[in-house]
N, C-alpha and C positions, 0 to 999 in steps of 0.2 A: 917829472910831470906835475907841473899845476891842477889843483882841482881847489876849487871854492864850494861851500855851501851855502845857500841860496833858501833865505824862508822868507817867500810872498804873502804878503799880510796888508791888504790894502782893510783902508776904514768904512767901506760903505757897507755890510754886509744889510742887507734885508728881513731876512728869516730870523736872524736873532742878531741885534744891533750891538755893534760892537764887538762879534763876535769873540775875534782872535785876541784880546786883550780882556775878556771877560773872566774874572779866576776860575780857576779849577782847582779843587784840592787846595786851597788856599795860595796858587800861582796864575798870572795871567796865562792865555794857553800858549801864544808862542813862547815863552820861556822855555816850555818841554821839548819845542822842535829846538831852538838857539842850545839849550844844555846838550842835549844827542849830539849834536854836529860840531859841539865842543868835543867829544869822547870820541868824534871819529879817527884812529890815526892817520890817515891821508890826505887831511883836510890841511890847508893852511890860511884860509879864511873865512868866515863865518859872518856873510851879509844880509840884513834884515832889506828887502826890496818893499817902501812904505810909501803912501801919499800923507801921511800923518804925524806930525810931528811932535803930537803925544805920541804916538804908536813909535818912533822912532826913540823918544826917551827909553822907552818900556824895553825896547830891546834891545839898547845900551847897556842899560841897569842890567843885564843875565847875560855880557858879553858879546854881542852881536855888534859888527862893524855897521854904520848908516854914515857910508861917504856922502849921499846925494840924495833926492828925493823923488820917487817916481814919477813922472810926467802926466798932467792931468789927460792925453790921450789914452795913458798906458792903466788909465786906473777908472774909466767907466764901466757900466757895468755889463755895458756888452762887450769889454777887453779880453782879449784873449790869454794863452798862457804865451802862447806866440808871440805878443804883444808886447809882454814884459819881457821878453828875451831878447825881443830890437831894442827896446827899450834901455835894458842892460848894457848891450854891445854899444848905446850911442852912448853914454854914462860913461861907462869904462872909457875911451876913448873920450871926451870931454874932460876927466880930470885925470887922466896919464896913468889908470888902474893897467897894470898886466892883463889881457885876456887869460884866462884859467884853460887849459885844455882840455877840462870836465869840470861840468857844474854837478853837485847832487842838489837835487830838487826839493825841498823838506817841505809839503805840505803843512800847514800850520795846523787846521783840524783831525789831524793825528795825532794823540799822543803816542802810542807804541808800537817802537820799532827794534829793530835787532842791530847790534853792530856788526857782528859776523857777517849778516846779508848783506847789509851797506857796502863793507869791505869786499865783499866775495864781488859785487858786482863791478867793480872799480878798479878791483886786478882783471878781473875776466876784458874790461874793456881797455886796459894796460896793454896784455898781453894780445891779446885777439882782436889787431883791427878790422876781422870782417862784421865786427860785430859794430851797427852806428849811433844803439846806445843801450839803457839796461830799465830793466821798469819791477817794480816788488809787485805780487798780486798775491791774492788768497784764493782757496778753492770757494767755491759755488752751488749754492744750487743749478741741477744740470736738468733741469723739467721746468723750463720758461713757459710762460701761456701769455697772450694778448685776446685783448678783447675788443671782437670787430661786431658793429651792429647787433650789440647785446649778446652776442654770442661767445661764450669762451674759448680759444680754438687755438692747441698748440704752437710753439714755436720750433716744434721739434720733430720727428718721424713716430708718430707713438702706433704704427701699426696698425691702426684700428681696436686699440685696447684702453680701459678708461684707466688704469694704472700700471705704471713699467714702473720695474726698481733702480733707480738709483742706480746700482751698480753695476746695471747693464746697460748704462749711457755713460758715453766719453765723458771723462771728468773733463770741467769748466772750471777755470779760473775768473778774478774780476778784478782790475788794475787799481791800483790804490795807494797806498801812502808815498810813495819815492821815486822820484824817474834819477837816471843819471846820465846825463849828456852830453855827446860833442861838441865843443864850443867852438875853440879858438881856430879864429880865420874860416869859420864856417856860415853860410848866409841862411838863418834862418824863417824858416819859413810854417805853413801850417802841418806839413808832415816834421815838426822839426825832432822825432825819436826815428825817422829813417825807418827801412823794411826790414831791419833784420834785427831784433829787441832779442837781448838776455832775458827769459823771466827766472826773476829772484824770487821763489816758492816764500812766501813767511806762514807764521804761524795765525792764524784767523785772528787772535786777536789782533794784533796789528791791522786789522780789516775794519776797527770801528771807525766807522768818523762820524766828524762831530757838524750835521747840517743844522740843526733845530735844536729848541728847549729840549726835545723827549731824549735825544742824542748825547744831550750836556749830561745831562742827570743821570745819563746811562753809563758813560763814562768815567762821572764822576760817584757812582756806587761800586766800582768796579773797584779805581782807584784807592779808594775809603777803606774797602776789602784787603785788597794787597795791601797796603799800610799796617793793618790790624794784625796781619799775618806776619809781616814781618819782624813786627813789636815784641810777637810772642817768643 
């Protein structure tokens, strides 16, 4: 079985310019997604999908293959991830690439992730094709509330009580760092993770990501930490 990995890194970000190429810990950020999916054993490609061709240097330099370069439909900023996935399949087939029969999906605004899960989910879709693909999430706060016409007003059954515990509501999870997906000879579309998803439990921290300045620095304190730790 073919499986490629796949880190979308287009250039336009807004919230924080330049995001995915912006250092971290003294590395741009996709480097940490291109290095993970280096260490994946399943993997046997590792493609940077860019409209950028600095951004395409950058994850050259940390091993990431950049056959092609996204197509400017595939890279506005109302693009979907859907988007870049026909995007891919026309690529692929334009310069004679093998379709991959699973892509994993390596969000670039994550830096950490697990190999084990990566792995776990990519046999489980190996082995079990009723399964149409695999997605990592972390638990959640499980007491949502929205607010309508100034009012505060559950998302949830709270009973008529102004405070329930936690652990007498269904644990929630929230999708995040990794999808892994059926590809090859497949037409995708906007449901392209299909109705029957693996979730791959990780550990919260793999649940940081990096949308804003507050995000980076948040990330990037964490990082700083672990480094110090490990020194010692």
């Amino acid at each position: 079985m073919i499986v490629y990995a796949i880190v979308p890194a287009r250039s336009g970000s807004k919230g924080l310019p330049n995001k995915n190429i912006k250092e971290l810990n003294g590395k741009p950020l996709i480097s940490y997604s291109i290095e993970f999916a280096k260490r994946l054993p399943s993997v046997t490609k590792v493609i940077c999908s860019t409209d950028s061709e600095l951004y395409a240097d950058i994850a050259k330099k940390y091993g990431a293959e950049v056959p092609f370069l996204r197509s400017p439909e595939a890279s506005i900023d109302t693009a979907m991830e859907q988007d870049i996935l026909i995007d891919l399949k026309a690529k692929f087939k334009e310069h004679q690439i093998p379709e991959p029969d699973l892509i994993v999906w390596l969000r670039p605004t994550f830096v950490f992730r697990n190999i084990d899960d990566i792995e776990k989910g990519i046999d489980i879709l190996k082995n079990d094709t009723s399964y149409t693909s695999a997605r990592t999430v972390v638990s959640t706060e499980n007491r949502l509330y929205k607010i309508e016409e100034q009012e505060l007003k559950p998302l949830f059954n709270d009973f008529g009580k102004s405070m329930i515990r936690r652990q007498n509501m269904p644990s929630a999870y929230t999708v995040f760092s990794t999808d892994i997906i059926r590809f090859k000879n497949k037409d995708i579309n906007d449901d392209f993770l299909g109705r029957k998803v693996f979730p791959i439990v990780s550990e919260k921290i793999c649940g940081l990501d990096i949308d804003d300045l507050f995000d980076f620095e948040v990330v990037n304190a964490v990082l700083t930490q672990m480094e110090s730790k490990n020194a010692v």
